[in-house]
MOPAC internal coordinates of N, CA, C and O (Angstrom, degrees):
PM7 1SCF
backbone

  N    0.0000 0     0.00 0     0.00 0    0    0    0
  C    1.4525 1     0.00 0     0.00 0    1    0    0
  C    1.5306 1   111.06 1     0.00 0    2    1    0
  O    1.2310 1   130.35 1   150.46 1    3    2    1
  N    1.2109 1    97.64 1   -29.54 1    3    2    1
  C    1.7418 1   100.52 1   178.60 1    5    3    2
  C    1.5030 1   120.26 1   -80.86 1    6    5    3
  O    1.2310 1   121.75 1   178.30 1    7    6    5
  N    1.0046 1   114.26 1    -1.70 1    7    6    5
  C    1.7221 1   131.05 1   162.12 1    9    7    6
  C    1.4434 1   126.87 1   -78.28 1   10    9    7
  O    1.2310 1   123.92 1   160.49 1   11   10    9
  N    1.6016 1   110.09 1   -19.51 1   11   10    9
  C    1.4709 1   143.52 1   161.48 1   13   11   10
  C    1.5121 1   105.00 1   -82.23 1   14   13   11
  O    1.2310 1   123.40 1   118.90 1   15   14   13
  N    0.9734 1   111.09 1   -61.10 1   15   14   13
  C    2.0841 1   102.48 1  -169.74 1   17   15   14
  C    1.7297 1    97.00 1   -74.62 1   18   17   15
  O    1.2310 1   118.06 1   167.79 1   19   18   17
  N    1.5306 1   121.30 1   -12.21 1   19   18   17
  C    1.2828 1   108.33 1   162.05 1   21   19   18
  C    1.8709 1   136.82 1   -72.96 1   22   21   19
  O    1.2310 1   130.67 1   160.96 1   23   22   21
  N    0.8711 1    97.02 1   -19.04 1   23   22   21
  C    1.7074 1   120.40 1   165.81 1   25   23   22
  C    1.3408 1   107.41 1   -82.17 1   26   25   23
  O    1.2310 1   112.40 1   141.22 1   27   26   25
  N    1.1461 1   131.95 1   -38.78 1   27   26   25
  C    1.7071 1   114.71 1   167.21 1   29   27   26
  C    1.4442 1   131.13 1   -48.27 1   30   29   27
  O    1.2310 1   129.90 1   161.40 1   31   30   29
  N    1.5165 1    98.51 1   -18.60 1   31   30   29
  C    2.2176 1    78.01 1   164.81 1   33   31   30
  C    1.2680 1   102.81 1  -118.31 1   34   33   31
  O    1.2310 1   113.04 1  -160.30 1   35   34   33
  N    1.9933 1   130.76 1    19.70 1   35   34   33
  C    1.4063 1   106.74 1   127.77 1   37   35   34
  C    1.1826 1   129.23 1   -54.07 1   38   37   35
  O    1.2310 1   135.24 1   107.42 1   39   38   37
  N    1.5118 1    88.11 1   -72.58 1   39   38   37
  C    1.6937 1   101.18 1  -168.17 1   41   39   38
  C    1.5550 1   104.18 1   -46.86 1   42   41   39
  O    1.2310 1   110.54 1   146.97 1   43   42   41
  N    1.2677 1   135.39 1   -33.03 1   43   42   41
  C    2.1007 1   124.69 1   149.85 1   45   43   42
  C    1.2124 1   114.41 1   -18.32 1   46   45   43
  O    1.2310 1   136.03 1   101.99 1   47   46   45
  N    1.2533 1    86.57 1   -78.01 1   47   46   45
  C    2.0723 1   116.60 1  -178.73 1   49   47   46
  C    1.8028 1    92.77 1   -43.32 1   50   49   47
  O    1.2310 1   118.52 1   123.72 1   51   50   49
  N    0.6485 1   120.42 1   -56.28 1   51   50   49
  C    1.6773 1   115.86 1  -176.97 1   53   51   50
  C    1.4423 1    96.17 1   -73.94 1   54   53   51
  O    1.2310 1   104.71 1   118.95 1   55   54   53
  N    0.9579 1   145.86 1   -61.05 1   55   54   53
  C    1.1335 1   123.72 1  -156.70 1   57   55   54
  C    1.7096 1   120.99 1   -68.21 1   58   57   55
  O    1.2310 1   130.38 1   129.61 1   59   58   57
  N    1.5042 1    97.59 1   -50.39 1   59   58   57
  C    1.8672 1   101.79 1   154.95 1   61   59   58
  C    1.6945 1   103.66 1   -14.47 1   62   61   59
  O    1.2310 1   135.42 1    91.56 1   63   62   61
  N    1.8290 1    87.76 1   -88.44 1   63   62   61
  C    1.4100 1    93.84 1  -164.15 1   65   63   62
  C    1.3659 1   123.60 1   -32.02 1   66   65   63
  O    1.2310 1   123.49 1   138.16 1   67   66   65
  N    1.4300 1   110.91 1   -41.84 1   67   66   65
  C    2.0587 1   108.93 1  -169.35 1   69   67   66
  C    1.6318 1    88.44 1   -59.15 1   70   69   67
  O    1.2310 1   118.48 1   116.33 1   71   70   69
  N    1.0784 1   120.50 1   -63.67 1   71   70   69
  C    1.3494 1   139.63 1  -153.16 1   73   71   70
  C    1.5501 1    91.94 1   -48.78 1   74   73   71
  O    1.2310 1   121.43 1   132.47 1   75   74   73
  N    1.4030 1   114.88 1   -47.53 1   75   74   73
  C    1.6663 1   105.35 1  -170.89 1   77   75   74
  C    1.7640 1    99.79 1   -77.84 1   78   77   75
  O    1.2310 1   114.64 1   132.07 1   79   78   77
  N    1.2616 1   127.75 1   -47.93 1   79   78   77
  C    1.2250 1   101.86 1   156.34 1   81   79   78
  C    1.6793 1   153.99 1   -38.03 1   82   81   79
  O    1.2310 1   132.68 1   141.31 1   83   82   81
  N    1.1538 1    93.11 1   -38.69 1   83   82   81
  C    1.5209 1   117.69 1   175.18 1   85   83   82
  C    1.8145 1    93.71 1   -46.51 1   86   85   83
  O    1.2310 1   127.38 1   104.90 1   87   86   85
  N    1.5289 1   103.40 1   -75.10 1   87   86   85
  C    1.6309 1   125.20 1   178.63 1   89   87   86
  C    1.7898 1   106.53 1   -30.86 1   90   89   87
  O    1.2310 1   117.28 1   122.05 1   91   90   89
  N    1.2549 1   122.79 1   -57.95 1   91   90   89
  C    1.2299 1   141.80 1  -154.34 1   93   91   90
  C    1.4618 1    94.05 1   -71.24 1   94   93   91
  O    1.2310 1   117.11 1   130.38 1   95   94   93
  N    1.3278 1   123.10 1   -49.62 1   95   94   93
  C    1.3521 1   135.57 1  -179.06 1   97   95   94
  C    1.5256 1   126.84 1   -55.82 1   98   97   95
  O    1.2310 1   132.87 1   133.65 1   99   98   97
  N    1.3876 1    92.73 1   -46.35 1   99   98   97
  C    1.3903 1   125.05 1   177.86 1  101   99   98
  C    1.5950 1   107.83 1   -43.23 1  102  101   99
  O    1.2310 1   135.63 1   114.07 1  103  102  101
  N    1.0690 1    87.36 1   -65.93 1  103  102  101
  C    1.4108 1   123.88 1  -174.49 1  105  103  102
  C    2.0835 1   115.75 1   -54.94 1  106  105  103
  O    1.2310 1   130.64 1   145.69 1  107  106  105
  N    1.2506 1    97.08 1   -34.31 1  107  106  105
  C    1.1998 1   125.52 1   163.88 1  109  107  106
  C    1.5611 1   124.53 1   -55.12 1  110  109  107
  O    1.2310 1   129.06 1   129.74 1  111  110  109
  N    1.2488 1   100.15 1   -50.26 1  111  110  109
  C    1.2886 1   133.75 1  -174.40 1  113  111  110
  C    1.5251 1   116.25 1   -80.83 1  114  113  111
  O    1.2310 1   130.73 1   136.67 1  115  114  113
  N    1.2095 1    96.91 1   -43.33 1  115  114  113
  C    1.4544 1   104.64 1   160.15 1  117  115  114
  C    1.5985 1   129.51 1   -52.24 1  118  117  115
  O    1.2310 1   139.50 1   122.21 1  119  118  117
  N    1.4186 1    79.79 1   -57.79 1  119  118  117
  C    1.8635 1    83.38 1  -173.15 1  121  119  118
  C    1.1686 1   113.37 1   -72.59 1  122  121  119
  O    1.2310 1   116.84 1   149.12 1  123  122  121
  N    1.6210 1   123.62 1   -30.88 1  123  122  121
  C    1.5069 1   121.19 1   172.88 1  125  123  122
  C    1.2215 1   113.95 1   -63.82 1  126  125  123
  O    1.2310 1   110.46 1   165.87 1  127  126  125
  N    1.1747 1   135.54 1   -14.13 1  127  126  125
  C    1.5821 1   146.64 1  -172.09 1  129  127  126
  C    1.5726 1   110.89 1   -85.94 1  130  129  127
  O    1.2310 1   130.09 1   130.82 1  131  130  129
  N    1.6209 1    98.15 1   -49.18 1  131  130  129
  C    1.6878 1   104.65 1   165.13 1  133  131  130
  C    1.4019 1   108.53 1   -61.39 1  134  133  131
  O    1.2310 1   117.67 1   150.89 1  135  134  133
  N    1.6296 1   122.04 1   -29.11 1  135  134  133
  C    1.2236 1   120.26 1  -162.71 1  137  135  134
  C    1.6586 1   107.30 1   -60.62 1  138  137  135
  O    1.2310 1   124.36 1   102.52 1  139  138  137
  N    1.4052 1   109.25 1   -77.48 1  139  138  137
  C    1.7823 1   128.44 1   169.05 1  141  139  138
  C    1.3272 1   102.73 1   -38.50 1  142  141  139
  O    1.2310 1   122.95 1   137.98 1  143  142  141
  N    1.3726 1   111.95 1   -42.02 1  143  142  141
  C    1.7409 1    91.94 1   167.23 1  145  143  142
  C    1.1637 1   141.83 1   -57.26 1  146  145  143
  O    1.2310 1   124.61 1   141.92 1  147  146  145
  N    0.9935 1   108.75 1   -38.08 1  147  146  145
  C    1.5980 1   129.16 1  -171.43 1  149  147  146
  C    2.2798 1    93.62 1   -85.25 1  150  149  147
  O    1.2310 1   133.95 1   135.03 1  151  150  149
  N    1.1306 1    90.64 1   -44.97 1  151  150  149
  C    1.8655 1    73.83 1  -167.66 1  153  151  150
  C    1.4779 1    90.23 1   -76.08 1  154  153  151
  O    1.2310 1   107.69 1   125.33 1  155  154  153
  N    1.3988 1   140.57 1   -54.67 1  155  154  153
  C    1.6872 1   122.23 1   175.34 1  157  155  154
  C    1.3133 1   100.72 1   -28.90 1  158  157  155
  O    1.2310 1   108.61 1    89.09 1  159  158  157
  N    1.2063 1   138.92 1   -90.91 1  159  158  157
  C    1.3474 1   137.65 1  -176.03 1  161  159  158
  C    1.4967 1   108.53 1   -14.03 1  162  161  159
  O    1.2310 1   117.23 1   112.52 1  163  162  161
  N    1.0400 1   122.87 1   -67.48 1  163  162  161
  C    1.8957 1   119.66 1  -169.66 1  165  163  162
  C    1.9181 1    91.27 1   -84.79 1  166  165  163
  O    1.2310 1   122.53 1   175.16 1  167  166  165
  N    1.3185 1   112.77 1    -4.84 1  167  166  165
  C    1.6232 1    84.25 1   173.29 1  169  167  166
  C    1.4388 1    95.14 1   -91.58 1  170  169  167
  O    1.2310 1   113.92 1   123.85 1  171  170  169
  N    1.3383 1   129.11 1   -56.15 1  171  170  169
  C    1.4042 1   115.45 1   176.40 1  173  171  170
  C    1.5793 1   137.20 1   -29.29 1  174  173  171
  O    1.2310 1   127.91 1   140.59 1  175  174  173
  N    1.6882 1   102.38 1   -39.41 1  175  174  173
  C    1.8352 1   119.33 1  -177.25 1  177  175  174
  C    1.7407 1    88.30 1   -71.64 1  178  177  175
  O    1.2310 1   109.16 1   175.97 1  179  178  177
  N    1.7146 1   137.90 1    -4.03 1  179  178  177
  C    1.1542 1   113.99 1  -172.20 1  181  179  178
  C    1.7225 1   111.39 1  -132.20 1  182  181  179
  O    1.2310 1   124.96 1   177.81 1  183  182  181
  N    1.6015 1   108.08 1    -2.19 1  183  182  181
  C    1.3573 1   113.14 1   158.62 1  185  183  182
  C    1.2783 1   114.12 1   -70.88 1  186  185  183
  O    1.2310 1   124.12 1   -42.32 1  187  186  185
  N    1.3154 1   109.71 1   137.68 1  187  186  185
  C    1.8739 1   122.24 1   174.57 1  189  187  186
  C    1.9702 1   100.56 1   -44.60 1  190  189  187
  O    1.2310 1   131.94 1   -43.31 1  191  190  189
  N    1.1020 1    94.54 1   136.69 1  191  190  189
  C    1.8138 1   107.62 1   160.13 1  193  191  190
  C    1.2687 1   108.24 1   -29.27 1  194  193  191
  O    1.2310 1   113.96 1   -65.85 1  195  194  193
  N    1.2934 1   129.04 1   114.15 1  195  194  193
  C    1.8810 1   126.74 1   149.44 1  197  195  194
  C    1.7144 1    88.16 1    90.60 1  198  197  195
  O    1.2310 1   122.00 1  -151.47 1  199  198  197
  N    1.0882 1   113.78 1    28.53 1  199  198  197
  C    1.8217 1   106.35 1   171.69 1  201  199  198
  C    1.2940 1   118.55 1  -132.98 1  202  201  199
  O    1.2310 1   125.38 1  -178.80 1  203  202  201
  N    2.0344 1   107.27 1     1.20 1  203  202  201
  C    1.5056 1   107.20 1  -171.99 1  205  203  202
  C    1.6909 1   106.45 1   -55.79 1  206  205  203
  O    1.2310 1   124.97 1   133.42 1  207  206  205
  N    1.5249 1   108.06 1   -46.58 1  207  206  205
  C    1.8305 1    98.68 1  -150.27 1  209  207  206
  C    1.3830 1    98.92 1   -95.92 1  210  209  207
  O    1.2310 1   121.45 1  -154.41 1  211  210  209
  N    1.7237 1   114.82 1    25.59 1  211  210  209
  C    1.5558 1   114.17 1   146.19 1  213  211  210
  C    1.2086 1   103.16 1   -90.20 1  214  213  211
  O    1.2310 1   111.24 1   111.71 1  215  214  213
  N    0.9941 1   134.09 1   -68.29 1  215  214  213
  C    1.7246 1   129.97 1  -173.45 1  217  215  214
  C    1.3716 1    98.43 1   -49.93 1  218  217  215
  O    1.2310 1   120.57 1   109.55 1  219  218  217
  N    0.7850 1   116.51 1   -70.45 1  219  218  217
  C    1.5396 1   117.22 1  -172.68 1  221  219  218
  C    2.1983 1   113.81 1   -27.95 1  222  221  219
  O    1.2310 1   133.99 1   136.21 1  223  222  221
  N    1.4005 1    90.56 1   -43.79 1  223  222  221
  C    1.6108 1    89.54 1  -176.88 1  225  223  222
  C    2.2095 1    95.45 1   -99.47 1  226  225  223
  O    1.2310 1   114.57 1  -153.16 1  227  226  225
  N    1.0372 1   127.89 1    26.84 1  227  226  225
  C    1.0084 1   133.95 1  -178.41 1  229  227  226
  C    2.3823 1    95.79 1  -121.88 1  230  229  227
  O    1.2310 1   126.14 1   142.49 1  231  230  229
  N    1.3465 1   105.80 1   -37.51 1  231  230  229
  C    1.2300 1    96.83 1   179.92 1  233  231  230
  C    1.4468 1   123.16 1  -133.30 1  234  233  231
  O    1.2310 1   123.32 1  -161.33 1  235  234  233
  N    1.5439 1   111.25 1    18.67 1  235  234  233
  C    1.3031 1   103.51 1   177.53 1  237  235  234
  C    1.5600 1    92.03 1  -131.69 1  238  237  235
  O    1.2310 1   117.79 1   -32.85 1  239  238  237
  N    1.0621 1   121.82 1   147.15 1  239  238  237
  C    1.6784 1   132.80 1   173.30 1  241  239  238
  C    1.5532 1   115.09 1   -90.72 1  242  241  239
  O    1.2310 1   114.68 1  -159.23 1  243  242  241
  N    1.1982 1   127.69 1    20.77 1  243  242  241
  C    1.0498 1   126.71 1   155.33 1  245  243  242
  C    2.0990 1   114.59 1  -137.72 1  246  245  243
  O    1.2310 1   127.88 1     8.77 1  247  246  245
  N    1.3055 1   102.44 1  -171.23 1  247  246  245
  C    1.7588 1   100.89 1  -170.46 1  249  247  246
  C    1.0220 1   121.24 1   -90.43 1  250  249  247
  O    1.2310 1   124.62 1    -2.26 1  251  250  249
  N    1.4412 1   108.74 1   177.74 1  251  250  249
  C    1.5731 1   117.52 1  -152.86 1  253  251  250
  C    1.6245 1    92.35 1   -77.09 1  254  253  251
  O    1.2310 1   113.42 1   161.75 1  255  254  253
  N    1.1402 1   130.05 1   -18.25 1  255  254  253
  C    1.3473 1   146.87 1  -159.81 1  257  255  254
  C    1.6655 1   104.43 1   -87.20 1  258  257  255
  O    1.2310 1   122.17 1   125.96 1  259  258  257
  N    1.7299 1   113.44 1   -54.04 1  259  258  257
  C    1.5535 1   116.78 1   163.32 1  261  259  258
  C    1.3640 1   116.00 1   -53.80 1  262  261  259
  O    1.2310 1   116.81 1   126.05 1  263  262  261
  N    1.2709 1   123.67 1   -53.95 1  263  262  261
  C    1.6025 1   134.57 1   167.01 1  265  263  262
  C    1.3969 1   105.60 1   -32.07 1  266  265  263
  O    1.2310 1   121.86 1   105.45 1  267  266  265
  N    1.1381 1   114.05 1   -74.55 1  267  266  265
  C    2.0232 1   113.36 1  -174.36 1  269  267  266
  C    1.7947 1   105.37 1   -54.42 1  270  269  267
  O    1.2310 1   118.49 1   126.34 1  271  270  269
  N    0.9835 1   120.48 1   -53.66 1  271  270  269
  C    1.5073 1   126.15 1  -176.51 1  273  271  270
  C    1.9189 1   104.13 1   -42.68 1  274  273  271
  O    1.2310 1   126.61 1   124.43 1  275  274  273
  N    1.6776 1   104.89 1   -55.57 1  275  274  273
  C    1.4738 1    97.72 1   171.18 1  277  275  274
  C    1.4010 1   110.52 1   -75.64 1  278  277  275
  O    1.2310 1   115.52 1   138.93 1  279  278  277
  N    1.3159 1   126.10 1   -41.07 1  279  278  277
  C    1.2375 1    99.77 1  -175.74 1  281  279  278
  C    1.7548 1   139.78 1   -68.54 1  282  281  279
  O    1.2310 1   134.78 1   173.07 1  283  282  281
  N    1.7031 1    89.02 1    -6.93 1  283  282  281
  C    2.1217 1   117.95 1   175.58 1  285  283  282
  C    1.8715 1    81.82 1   -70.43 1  286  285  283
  O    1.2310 1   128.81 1   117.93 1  287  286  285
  N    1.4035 1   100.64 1   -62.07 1  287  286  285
  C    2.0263 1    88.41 1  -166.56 1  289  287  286
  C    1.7027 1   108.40 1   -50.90 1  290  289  287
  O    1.2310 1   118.46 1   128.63 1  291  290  289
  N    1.6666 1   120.54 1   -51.37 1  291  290  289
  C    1.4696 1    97.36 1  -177.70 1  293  291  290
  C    1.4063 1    99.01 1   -39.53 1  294  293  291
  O    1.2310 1   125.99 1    81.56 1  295  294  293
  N    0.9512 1   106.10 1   -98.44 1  295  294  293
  C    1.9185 1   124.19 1  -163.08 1  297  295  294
  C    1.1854 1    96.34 1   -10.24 1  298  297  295
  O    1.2310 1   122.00 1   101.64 1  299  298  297
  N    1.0801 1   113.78 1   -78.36 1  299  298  297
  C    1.8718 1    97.93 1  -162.57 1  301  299  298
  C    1.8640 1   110.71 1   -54.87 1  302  301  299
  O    1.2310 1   119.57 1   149.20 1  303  302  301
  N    0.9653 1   118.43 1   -30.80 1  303  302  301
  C    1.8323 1   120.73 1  -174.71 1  305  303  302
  C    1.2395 1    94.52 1   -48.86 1  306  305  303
  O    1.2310 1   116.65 1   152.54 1  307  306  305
  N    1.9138 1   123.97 1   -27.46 1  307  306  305
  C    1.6645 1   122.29 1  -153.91 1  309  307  306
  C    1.3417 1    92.22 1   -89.66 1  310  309  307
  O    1.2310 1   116.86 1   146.11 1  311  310  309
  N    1.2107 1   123.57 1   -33.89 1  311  310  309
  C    1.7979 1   129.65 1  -173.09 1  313  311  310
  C    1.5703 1   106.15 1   -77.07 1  314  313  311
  O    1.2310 1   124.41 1   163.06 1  315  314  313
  N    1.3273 1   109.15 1   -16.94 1  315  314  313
  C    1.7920 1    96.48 1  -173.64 1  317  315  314
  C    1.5660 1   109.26 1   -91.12 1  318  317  315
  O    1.2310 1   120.10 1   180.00 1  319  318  317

């Protein structure tokens, strides 16, 4: 049994770690999210009128629907 309560401050040690990864990632994810947000935003203010969600499906690999979601997070990041 004592070979069992000896693996509890690995499996800790592992768990920290995911957990600090998890964080690190997060975090990652974040800022790249503000990132595409923020340049959709100035790519949109510079596509012709009535031509965004052609370019848009000509240069972004995901939908017109992912596009607005990052571009709602820029905007609001500018208001906070």
């Amino acid at each position: 049994m004592s070979a069992i309560h000896n693996r509890l401050p690995v499996l800790a040690a592992e768990i920290r770690a995911a957990h600090d990864d998890v964080r690190r990632g997060a975090l990652v994810v974040a800022e790249r999210a503000l990132s595409a947000g923020h340049a959709l935003v100035e790519a949109k203010a510079l596509v012709a009128h009535g031509e965004w969600a052609e370019w848009l499906a000509a240069n972004a690999q995901f939908s017109e629907r992912t596009a607005r979601r990052y571009m709602t997070l820029a905007r609001i990041s500018h208001r906070v």
